[in-house]
C-alpha positions in Angstrom: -60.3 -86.6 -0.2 -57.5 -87.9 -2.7 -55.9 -85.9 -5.2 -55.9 -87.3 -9.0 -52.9 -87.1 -10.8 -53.4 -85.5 -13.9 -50.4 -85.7 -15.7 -46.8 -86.8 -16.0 -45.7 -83.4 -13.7 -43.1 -81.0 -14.5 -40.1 -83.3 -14.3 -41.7 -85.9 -16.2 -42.8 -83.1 -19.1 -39.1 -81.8 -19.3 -37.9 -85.1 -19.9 -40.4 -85.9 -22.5 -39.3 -82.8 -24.1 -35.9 -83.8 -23.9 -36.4 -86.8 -25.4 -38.3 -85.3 -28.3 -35.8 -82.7 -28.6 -33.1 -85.1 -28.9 -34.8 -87.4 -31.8 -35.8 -83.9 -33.7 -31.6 -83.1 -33.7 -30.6 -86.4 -34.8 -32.8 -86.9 -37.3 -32.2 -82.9 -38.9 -28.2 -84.3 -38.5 -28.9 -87.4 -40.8 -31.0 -85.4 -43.1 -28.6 -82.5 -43.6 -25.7 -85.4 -44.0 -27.9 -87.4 -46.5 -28.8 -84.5 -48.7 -25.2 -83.0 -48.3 -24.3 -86.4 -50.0 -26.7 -86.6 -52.2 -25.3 -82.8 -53.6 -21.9 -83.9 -53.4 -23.0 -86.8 -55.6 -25.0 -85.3 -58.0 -21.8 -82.3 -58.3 -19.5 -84.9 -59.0 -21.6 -86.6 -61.7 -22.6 -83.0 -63.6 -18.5 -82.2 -63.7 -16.2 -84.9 -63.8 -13.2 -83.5 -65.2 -14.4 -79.8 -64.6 -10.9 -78.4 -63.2 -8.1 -78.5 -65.4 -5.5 -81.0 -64.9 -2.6 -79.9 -62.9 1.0 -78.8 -65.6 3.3 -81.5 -65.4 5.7 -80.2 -62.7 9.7 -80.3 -63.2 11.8 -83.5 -62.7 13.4 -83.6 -59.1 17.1 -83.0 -61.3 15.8 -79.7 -63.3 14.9 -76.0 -62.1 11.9 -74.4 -62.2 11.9 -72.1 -64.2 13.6 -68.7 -64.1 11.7 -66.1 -62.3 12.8 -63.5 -64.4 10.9 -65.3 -67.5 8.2 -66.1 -66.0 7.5 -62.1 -65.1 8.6 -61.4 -68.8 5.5 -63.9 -69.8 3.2 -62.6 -67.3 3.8 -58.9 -69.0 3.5 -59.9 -71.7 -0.2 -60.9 -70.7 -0.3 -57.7 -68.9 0.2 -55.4 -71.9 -2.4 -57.9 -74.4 -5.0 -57.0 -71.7 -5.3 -60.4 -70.3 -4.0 -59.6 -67.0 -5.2 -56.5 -65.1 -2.2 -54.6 -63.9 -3.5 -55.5 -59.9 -3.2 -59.7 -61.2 0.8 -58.8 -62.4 1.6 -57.1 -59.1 0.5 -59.9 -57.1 1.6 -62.9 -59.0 5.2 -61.0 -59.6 5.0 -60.0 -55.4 4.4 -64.0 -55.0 6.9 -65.2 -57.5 10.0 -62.7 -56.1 8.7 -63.7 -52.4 8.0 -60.1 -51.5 
């Protein structure tokens, strides 16, 4: 008596899954990249100009400006309340190179 084959067998089931598992991944890939693009897009449309356009910075010939002023202004903030006394500390740490 002959046996029927009844399916594709375990090798030929894994590779179907592999297959399918494959085509599921590339297609979630080109998806995720299409509606990344789309957001990206759609950001870029809703804010054009949202971030503030960088201050002119000094001419190659001139100094910045003097450290010691530029602390003097950023107190100044400090005691209207604009800056919290944390914001001074670190920007004054950063501009001294401490």
């Amino acid at each position: 008596m002959r046996r029927g084959r009844r399916g594709p067998g375990l090798v030929g089931t894994m590779a179907r899954t592999a297959v399918v598992a494959g085509t599921a991944t590339a297609v979630s890939g080109k998806v995720a990249r299409n509606q990344q693009a789309k957001y990206e897009a759609q950001h870029a449309a809703a804010a054009p100009q949202a971030t503030p356009a960088p201050a002119a910075a000094a001419p190659a010939g001139e100094q910045a400006e003097d450290p010691i002023l530029v602390i003097q202004k950023l107190a100044a903030l400090r005691d209207q309340g604009i800056l919290t006394e944390e914001e001074f500390t670190a920007k004054k740490a950063q501009i001294l190179g401490i």
